[in-house]
C-alpha angles and dihedrals in degrees: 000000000000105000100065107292099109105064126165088263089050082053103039094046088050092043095053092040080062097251118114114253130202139214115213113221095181114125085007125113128245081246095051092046090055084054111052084045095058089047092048086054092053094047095045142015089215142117118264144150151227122226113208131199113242104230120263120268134186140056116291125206104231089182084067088032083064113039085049085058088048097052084046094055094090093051085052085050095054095045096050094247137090119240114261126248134236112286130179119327099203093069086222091288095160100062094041086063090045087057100036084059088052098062109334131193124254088267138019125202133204128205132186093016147008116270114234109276088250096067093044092049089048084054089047095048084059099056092262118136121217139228132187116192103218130178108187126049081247094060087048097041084055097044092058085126088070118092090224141003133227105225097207118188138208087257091063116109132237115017130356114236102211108149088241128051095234134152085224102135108249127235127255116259093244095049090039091054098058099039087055087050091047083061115031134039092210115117114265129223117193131224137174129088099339107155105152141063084236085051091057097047096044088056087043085050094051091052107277117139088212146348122233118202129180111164084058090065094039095101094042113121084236096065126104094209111121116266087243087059095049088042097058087051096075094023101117093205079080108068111158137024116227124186105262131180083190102112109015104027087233130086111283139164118223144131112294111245135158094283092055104035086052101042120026093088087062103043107104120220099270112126116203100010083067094051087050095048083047101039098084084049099050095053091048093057101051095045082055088054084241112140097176087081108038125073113264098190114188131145127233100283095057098128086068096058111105145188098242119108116289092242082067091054092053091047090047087052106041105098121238 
């Protein structure tokens, strides 16, 4: 949950309540990763992981880049900011490996991409085990080095962590699920709009090891994610999630609101340029309390997402 949401607290709560929590270190840097790991060790004994972008890769088209940031000028007006302008693309991967060799987590996670097989034997070689998010049975079949995969459907919030920015549709969790298993032996964890105990038994039942949910620990009180964001959540003026490259210029899953309803058909397909055109925006917005101009990301399941610790919500999922 890159953005803030996942926060040491969020780790350490889900990692004592016997579940298996994750630091984002997505827009983070290699700095701020150390230390949220650091902060995560004081406050459990417990394994945990990190989950790391892949870096960017692709041409981008600055001309589209540009005119996007031109049509967004009179939403920064209005907000009192200027839109941002397009930062580093490798989201300062290098130096969280570096620093995940050093003294690396339990587990690592990759999104948007398989690291080199070097980099995932040298985690290995550190006792770390390692985790690729993939959303096709190709991406499955080309991460075989990773000690487990991360099945992630078309239901999952926030972005979708296919190798390659596309506009290929993605697959349902449940038929995904069982193409991946038709191709890898590795142990499976599934992700994508899971929101219920019955949820998680019915993707360990189809073969999954375990299921892996984020919109579901958004409210806690552990999460890092804005107040804006947890409100809307509940908020019943947002009924459904739609794919957006609105905010980000990559696929992701959130609520739809104004921003996104207004803008996504003209937000070319430039992660993260996009994100950094957005970003002062975004910030704006939620220090404002709008939450028709920031990005509300939330899978499928959101409505089951509650208030209560996050220790509750792993007791409420955990199948009996």
């Amino acid at each position: 949950m890159a953005g803030g949401g996942s926060t040491p607290e969020l780790v350490a709560a889900v990692a004592g309540a016997g579940g298996l929590g994750f630091l984002a270190a997505g827009y983070r840097t290699a700095s701020a990763m150390r230390d949220e790991i650091d902060r995560t060790r004081a406050l459990t004994s417990r394994p945990f992981g990190v989950n790391v972008f892949m870096p960017a890769a692709g041409e981008v088209d600055h001309a589209a880049v540009a005119a996007y940031r031109e049509r967004l000028r009179p939403e920064a007006a209005r907000l009192g900011v200027e839109a941002g302008v397009p930062g580093a693309r490798d989201d300062d991967y290098d130096a969280k490996i570096k620093a995940l060799l050093d003294d690396p987590p339990a587990f690592v996670g990759f999104t948007f991409g398989c690291p080199d097989a070097e980099v995932i034997r040298a985690l290995q070689s550190r006792g770390a085990k390692v985790i690729v998010t993939v959303t096709t049975d190709a991406e499955a079949r080309s991460a075989s080095a990773a000690d487990a995969l991360c099945v992630q459907g078309a239901e999952a919030g926030g972005h979708r962590g296919s190798f390659a920015d596309t506009a290929e549709e993605p697959l349902a969790l449940r038929e995904l699920l069982a193409r991946v298993r038709g191709v890898t032996g590795r142990p499976l964890i599934a992700a994508g709009g899971l929101g219920t105990r019955e949820d998680v038994a019915d993707v360990l039942a189809r073969g999954a090891a375990a299921a892996q949910l984020g919109t579901a620990f958004l409210r806690c009180p552990e999460s890092g994610a804005s107040s804006v964001h947890k409100a809307a959540l509940a908020d019943p003026r947002f009924t459904t999630t739609a794919m957006t490259r609105a905010f980000s210029g990559r696929p992701a899953r959130g609520l739809v609101n104004r921003f996104l309803a207004e803008h996504d058909a003209h937000a070319p397909a430039a992660y993260p340029d996009v994100h950094f055109v957005t970003s002062p925006l975004r910030r704006a917005a939620a220090a404002r309390n709008d939450p028709d101009t920031v990005s509300l990301w939330a899978g499928e399941g959101f409505r089951h997402a509650t208030d209560a610790p996050a220790a509750e919500v792993v007791a409420a999922l955990t199948p009996r």
